[in-house]
N, C-alpha and C positions, 0 to 999 in steps of 0.2 A: 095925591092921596093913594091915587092905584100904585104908584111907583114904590111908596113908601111900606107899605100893605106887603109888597112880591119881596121886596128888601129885605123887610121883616121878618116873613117868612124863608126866607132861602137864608138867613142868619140862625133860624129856628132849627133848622132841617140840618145845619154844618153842625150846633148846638148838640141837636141831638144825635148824629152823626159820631160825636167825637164822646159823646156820653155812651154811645153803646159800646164804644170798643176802649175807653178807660178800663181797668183795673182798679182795683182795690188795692195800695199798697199794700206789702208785707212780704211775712214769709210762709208755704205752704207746702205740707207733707202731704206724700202718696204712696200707695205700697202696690206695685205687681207681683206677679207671680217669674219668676227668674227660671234659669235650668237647673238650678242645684236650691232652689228656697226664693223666696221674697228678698227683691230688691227694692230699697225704704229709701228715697230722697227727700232733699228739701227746696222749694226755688223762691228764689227773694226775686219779687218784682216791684217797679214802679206804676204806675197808671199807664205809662205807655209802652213797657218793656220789658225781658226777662234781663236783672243785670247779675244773678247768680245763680249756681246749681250746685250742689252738694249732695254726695251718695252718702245715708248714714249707715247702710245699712247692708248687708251682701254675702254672697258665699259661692259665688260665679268660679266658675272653673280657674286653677289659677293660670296666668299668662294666654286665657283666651277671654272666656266673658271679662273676666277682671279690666283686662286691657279696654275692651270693649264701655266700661264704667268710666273708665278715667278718658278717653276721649271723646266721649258723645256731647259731655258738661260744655266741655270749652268751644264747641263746636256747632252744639245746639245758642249759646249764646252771643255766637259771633254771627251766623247766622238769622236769629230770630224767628224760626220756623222748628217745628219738631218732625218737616219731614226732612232731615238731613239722612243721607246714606246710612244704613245699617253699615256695623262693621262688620267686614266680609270675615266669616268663620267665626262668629261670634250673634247668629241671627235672631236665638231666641234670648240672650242676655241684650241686645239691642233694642228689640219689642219691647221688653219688659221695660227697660230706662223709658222708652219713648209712652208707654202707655200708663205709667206712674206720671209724667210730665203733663199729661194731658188732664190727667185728673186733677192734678195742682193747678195748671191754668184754670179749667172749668171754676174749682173754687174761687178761683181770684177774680172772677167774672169776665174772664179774657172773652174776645172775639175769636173762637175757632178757624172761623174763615180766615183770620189775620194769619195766624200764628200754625197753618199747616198750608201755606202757599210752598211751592217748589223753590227752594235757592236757585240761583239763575247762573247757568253751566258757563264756564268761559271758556275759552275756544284756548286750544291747545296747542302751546310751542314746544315746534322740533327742536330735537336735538339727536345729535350723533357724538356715541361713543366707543372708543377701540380698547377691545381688552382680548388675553389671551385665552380666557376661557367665560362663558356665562353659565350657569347654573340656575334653572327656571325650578323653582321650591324651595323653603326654607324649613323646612320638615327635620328632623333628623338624619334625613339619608343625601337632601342638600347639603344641609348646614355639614355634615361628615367630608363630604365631597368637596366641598370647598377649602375645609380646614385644611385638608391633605395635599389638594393641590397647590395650596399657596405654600404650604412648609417646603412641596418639591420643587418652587421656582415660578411660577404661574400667576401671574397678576387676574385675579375674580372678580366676578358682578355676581350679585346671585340677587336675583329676583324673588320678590313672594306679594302674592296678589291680595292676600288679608294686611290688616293692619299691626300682626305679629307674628313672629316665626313661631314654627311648632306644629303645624297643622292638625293631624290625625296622633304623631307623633306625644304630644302632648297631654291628649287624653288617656294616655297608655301606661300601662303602671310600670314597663322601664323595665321587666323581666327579660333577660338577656341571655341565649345560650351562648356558651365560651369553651364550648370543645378546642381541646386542643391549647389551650392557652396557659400560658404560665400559673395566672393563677388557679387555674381549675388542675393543672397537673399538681402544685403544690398545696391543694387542700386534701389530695390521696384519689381525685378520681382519676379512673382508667379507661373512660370514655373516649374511644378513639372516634376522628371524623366516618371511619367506615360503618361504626355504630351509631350514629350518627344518622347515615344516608339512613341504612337500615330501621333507624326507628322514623323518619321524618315522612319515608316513604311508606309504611306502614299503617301511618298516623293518617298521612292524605290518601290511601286508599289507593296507592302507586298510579293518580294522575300528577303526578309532579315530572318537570319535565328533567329529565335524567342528569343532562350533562349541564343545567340550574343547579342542581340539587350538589350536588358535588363540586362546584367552585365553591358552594355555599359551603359545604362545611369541613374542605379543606382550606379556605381562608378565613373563616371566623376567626379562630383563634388571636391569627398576629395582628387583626384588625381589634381583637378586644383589647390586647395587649397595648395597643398603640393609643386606644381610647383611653385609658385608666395612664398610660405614664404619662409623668412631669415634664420629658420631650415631646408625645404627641399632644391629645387633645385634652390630657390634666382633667378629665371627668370625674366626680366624684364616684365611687361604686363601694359597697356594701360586702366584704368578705364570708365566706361562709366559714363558720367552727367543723363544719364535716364534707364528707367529702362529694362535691359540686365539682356540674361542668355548668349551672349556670347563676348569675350573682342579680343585684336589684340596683337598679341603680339612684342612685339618695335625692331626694324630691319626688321621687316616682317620676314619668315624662316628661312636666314640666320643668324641675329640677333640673334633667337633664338637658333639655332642650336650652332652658335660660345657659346652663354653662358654656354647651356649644356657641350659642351667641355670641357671649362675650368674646369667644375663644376665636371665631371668626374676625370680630372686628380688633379686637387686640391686634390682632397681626396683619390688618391694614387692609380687607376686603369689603370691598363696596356691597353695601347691604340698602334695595331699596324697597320699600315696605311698601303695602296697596299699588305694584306697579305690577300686573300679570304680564307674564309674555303672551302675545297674543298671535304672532305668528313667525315659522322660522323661513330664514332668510337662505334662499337656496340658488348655486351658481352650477351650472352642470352634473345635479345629480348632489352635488356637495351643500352638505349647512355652511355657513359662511356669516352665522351672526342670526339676529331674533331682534322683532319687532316689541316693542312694548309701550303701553301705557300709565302713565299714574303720575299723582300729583301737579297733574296743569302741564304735561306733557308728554310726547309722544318721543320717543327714542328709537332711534337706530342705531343697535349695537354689534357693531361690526366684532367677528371674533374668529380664533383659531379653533374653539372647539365648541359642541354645548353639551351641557349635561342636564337629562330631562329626570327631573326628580319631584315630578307635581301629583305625585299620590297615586291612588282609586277612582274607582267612578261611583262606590256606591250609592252619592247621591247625583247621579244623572239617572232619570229616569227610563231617557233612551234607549241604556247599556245597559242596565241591568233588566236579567233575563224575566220572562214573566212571573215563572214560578217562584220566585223569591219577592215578589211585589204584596205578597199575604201578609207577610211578616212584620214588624216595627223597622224600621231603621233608627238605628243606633250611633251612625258613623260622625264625622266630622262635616260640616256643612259645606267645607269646601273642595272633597271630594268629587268632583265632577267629571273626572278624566277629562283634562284640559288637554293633555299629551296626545292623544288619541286621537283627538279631532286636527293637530297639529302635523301629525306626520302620515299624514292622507294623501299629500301628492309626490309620498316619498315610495310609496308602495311599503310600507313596513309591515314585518309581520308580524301579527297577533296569535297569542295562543293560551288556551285556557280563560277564554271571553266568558265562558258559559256557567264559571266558578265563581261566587259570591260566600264570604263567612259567613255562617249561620251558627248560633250558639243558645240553648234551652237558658234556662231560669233568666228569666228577665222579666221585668216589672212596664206599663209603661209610665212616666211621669207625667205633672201637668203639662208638660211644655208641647206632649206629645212624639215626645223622642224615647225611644225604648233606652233601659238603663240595666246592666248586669247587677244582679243580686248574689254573685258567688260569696260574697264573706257574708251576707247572710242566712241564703238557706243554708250552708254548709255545717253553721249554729243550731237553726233549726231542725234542722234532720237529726242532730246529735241529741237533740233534747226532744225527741219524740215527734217531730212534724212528718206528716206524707201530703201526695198528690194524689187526687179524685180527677174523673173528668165531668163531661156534661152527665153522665151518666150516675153518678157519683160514686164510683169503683175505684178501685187503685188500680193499674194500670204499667208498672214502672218500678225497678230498681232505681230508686229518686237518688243512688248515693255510688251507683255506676257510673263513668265513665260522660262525660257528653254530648259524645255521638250516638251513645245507644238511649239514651234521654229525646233526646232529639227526635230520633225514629220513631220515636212512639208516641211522641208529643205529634208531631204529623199526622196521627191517624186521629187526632180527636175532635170534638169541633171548638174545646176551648177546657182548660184545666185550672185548677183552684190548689194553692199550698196550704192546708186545713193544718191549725196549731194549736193547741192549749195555752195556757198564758205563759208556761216555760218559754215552751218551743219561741211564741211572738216575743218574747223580752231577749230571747238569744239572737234571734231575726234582727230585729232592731239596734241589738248592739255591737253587731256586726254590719249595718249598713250608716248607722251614725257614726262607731267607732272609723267611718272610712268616707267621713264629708259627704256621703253622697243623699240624704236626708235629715230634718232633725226631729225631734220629738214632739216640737209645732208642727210640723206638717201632717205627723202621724193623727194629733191630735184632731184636725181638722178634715183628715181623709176619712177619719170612723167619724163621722158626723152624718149621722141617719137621712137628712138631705144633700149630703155631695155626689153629685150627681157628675161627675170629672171623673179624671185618671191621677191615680191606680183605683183599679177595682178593691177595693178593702172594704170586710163588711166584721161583725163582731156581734155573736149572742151570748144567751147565757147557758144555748142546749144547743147541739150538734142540731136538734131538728129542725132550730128556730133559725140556725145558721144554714142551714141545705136550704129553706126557704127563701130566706133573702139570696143565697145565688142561683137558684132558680132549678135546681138539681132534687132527683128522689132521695128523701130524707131517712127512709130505710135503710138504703144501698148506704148512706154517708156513714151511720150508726153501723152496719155491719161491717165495713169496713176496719171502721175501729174497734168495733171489738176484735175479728179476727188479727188484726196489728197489735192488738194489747195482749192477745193470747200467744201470739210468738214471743214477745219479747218478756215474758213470764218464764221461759224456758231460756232467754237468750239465744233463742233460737234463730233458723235461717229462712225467711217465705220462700212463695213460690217463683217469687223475681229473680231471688239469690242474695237478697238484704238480710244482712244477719241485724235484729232489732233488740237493743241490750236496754234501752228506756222504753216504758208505757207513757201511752197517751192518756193527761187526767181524765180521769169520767166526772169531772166538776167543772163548772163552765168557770171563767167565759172563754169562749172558744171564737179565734179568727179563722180570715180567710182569706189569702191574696192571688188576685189572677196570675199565672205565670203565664207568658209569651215566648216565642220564641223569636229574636233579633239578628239582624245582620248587619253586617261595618264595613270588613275588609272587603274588597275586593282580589279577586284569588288569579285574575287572569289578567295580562297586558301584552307591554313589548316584548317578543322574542332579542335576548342580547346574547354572546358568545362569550368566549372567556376574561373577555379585555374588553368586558359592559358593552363593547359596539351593538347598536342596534341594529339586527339585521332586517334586510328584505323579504319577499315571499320568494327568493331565488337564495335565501340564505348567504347571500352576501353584507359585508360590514356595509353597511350606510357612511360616506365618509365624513370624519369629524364629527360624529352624533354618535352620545355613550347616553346612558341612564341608569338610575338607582333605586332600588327604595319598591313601592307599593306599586310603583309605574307598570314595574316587569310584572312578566309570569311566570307563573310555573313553579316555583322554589318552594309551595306549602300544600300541595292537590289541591283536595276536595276540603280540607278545612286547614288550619292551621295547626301548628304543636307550640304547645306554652312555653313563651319565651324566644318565638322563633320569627314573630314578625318582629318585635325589633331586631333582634339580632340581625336579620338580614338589611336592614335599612342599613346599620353598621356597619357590615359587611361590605355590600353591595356600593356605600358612599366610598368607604374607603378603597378600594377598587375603583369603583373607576374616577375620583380625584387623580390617582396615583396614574393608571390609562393614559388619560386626557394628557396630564402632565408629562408624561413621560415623550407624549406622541408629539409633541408640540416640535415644529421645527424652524 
C-alpha cells in the first residue's frame, strides 16, 4: 500500500509538473517599445512549444533593426528560448522583439524558466582560408574598399561582426561632398578641393590633421565619380538642379549601403556576416592575414593585405573621453573601436583620440538613445519656436550655426524647445515627415503620467507649461513676449535671430527637452597617402591600409555636412585601389 501511495504520488507530482509548464494553445500578440516606434508580434504555440513568430508590426531602421525583425523569428523558434543573441548592431530593435515575446509567452501560460534557458554554445570548427586581401567592416567605407579592389584584380573577404552590412553608415542620411567631380563641375559649381581644405578646416576648428585633410579632398571627387558610374559601383545618387559640390544619395545610407552590397557580391566577393575579426595575424612586424570568429567557426585567413574599416569607438566606453560621457549617445551600437584594440602590438599611431562628434538639437527617445531633431526644429523655429534654459530665458541664436548652439547649450543645466501649436505641428511634421516618430508616439509622450523619454510636456498657458518643467514661469512669459515683440517689427534680438513669426499668446503651448548628442568618433588611425597605417615612428605598417571612421583627423573638432560619408567614400576607394595595386 506504502508503494502504491509513493507511486501515486510521484505520478501526481510529473502530472503536475507537466501541468505547470503546458501552454495554452493559440496565437498571442505583444507590443514593445522598438528604436524608431512599437514593434507588434504574433507567436502561435502549442502546450509544449513555440511553433511560430510573426512581426505584424514595425518601423525599425531599415537594413538594421528591420534585419534584426526578420532573424530573431526563426531563431528564437529553432532554438526554443527567448535568450538567443541579440543581433549585434541592432540592440535595442532586439529587446524589444525579445520583450514583446515574453509578454506573449506569459499570456500563454508558459513556464518562463523553460523558455529563457541559454541555447547551449557548440564548440567551434577551424578553418583556414587564403585570399589576397581581407577587409574587417562592412560599413560603407568597407563595402567601397572591397568593391574597388576586386574590379582592380584582388580576390576579397570582408568581414562584418553584425548580422548586416551598413553599420553606422546606414543610419546616415548619404549626404555626400563631390568637390571636384564631374558631376558637381557640370551642375556650375566652382568649388575647388583647395576650397574645400579651406572650409573643412575651418569647420573643425583647424584640428584636422593636414596632410588627411587634403588626400581627402583632392580624391573625393574621382572616387564620387567612380561611385555613381555604370563601370564602378553603379550607386544610385540624386542630381542637383543648381549648382552643388554635394549630392544625396537615394535610400539615404541604407539605400546606399544595400547597393554597395549587392555590388560587392555581384562581382564575387566573400561577404561573411556576424563573423568579427578578432585578431590580426602578424609575421615580423608584417599583418599576414586575421583571425576571426562567427557562425560555428573560427577562421584563419591567411592574406596579402588587410583593410581595417570597422568604424568608431563612440560606443566603447573606455575610449571615449570623459567630458563627452554627459551627453546622449546617438551613434551605432557597434561602434566600439574594434581596430584600436587590434593594432596594439603593432605600435600604430593614434591621433585625434580626444575628438568625439557632438551636435545640439536632439531629443532622447524611449529606447534611450539620443535622436537628431534637425528636420524638426528647423520647422519650428520657422513657425515661431525658441529655446529657454532651467532658468527660463532664451539664451541662443536657436537658428545659428551648430557649433555656436552647442556652446551655449553647454553652459546650461538642461534646455526646453517652447512651441505654440504652429511651431509643435511644423516640429512634428518634420520628424514624422522623416520616419523618425509617428503621431502615436507623440500622442502617448503628452500623456500627463509618462514619466519616460522624450521629456514632452503641453498646457494651455506658458505659466502652467514653465510649471510642469519645472522652470520660473515669469522668465518663460517674458521671454515671449520680448520674442513677439521683435518679430512685430521683423526685426533682429540680441542673439542675431532676425524673428519674422510671433509666438501665439493662445495656448496650448509645448515643450521638448533638447539634448545635446554624440556619434562620430572624430579620432583614430594615423594613415599616409596610400591609407597605410602608420606607426608612432611614422612608418607604413606593412600590408595594413584602413578606411572609413577608423582614421583620424580628416573632420577636427566636429564634422562639415556631408563630409563624414564622403570620406568613407573616399577613403574606401583609396585604399581598395592601395591594397590592390600593392599586391605582389
Amino acid at each position: 500500500m506504502k508503494k502504491f501511495a509513493a507511486l501515486l504520488l510521484a505520478m501526481l507530482m510529473v502530472l503536475g509538473s507537466v501541468s505547470a509548464m503546458a501552454m495554452t494553445a493559440g496565437t498571442y500578440e505583444a507590443v514593445a517599445a522598438g528604436f524608431h516606434g512599437d514593434v507588434k508580434i504574433a507567436v502561435t504555440v502549442d502546450a509544449e512549444k513555440i511553433t511560430a513568430i510573426e512581426v505584424l508590426e514595425q518601423s525599425e531602421t531599415e537594413g538594421i533593426g528591420t534585419v534584426a525583425l526578420e532573424q530573431l523569428p526563426a531563431a528564437v523558434v529553432a532554438a526554443q528560448t527567448v535568450a538567443v543573441d541579440s543581433v549585434a548592431g541592432a540592440t535595442v530593435s532586439s529587446e524589444a522583439f525579445k520583450a514583446a515575446l515574453t509578454d506573449a509567452l506569459t499570456q500563454a501560460g508558459a513556464d518562463m524558466a523553460k523558455f529563457t534557458a541559454a541555447a547551449a554554445e557548440a564548440e567551434l570548427v577551424e578553418e583556414t582560408l587564403t585570399t589576397y586581401i581581407v577587409v574587417i567592416g562592412g560599413g560603407a567605407a568597407g563595402l567601397t574598399a572591397g568593391i574597388k579592389a576586386i574590379q582592380d584584380g584582388a580576390s576579397v573577404i570582408l568581414l562584418e561582426k553584425t548580422a548586416m552590412t551598413g553599420g553606422a553608415s546606414a543610419m546616415a542620411g548619404a549626404g555626400t561632398k563631390a568637390t571636384g567631380s564631374k558631376w558637381s563641375i557640370e551642375s556650375g559649381s566652382t568649388e575647388t578641393p583647395d576650397d574645400f581644405i579651406a572650409a573643412i578646416t575651418a569647420n573643425g576648428h583647424g584640428k584636422n590633421d593636414p596632410a588627411t585633410v587634403k588626400n581627402f579632398a583632392y580624391g573625393i571627387g574621382a572616387a564620387f565619380d567612380w561611385l555613381v558610374a555604370e563601370d564602378g559601383a553603379a550607386v544610385p545618387y540624386k542630381k542637383s538642379d543648381k549648382p552643388s559640390a554635394s549630392f544625396s544619395g537615394e535610400g539615404r545610407g541604407a539605400g546606399v549601403v544595400k547597393n554597395l552590397t549587392a555590388k560587392f557580391e555581384e562581382l564575387g566577393g566573400t561577404l561573411l556576416l556576424s563573423t568579427p575579426g578578432t585578431e590580426l595575424i602578424i609575421d615580423n612586424g608584417a599583418v599576414v592575414g586575421v583571425k576571426a570568429e562567427g557562425n560555428g567557426k573560427a577562421y584563419t585567413i591567411n592574406a596579402k593585405k588587410v583593410i581595417l574599416a570597422t568604424g568608431g569607438y563612440g560606443a566603447n566606453d573606455e575610449l571615449v573621453p570623459d567630458e563627452y560621457k554627459k551627453f546622449v549617445y546617438a551613434g551605432h551600437a557597434g561602434a566600439t573601436g574594434d581596430a584600436i584594440k587590434m593594432v596594439e602590438p603593432l605600435n600604430a599611431d593614434l591621433i585625434s583620440m580626444e575628438l568625439i562628434n557632438t551636435q545640439p538639437n536632439s531629443m532622447i527617445k524611449p529606447s534611450g538613445l539620443g535622436q537628431y531633431c534637425n528636420p524638426g526644429v528647423s520647422k519650428a523655429y520657422a513657425a515661431g519656436g525658441f529655446m529657454v534654459n532651467q532658468d527660463g530665458v532664451r539664451f541662443v541664436n536657436e537658428v545659428t550655426n551648430a557649433w555656436d548652439i552647442m556652446q551655449e547649450m553647454k553652459k546650461n543645466d538642461f534646455q526646453f524647445l517652447v512651441m505654440d501649436q504652429a511651431a509643435f505641428d511644423g516640429f512634428n511634421a518634420g520628424m514624422t515627415g522623416s520616419a523618425i516618430y509617428s503621431m502615436e508616439d507623440v500622442a502617448e509622450w503628452l500623456k500627463d503620467d509618462y514619466a519616460g523619454q522624450p521629456v514632452l510636456k503641453t498646457a494651455a498657458t506658458l505659466e502652467e507649461l514653465a510649471a510642469k518643467l519645472n522652470v520660473p514661469a515669469d522668465a518663460v512669459v517674458a521671454a515671449a513676449a520680448k520674442f513677439n515683440e521683435v518679430a512685430a517689427t521683423e526685426g533682429t534680438d540680441e542673439f542675431g535671430r532676425t524673428i519674422k513669426v510671433a509666438q501665439s499668446e493662445e495656448g496650448p503651448f509645448y515643450a521638448m527637452q533638447m539634448h545635446i548628442r554624440y556619434y562620430a568618433s572624430l579620432g583614430g588611425l594615423h594613415v599616409n597617402d596610400d591609407m597605410q597605417v602608420l606607426n608612432t615612428n611614422q612608418e607604413a605598417i606593412p600590408n595594413l591600409y584602413a578606411a572609413g571612421e577608423v582614421i583620424g583627423g580628416h573632420q577636427g573638432d566636429v564634422y562639415m555636412g556631408g563630409c563624414l560619408f564622403a570620406y568613407a567614400i573616399c577613403s574606401g576607394h583609396n585604399a581598395g585601389a592601395a591594397a590592390a595595386a600593392a599586391i605582389n
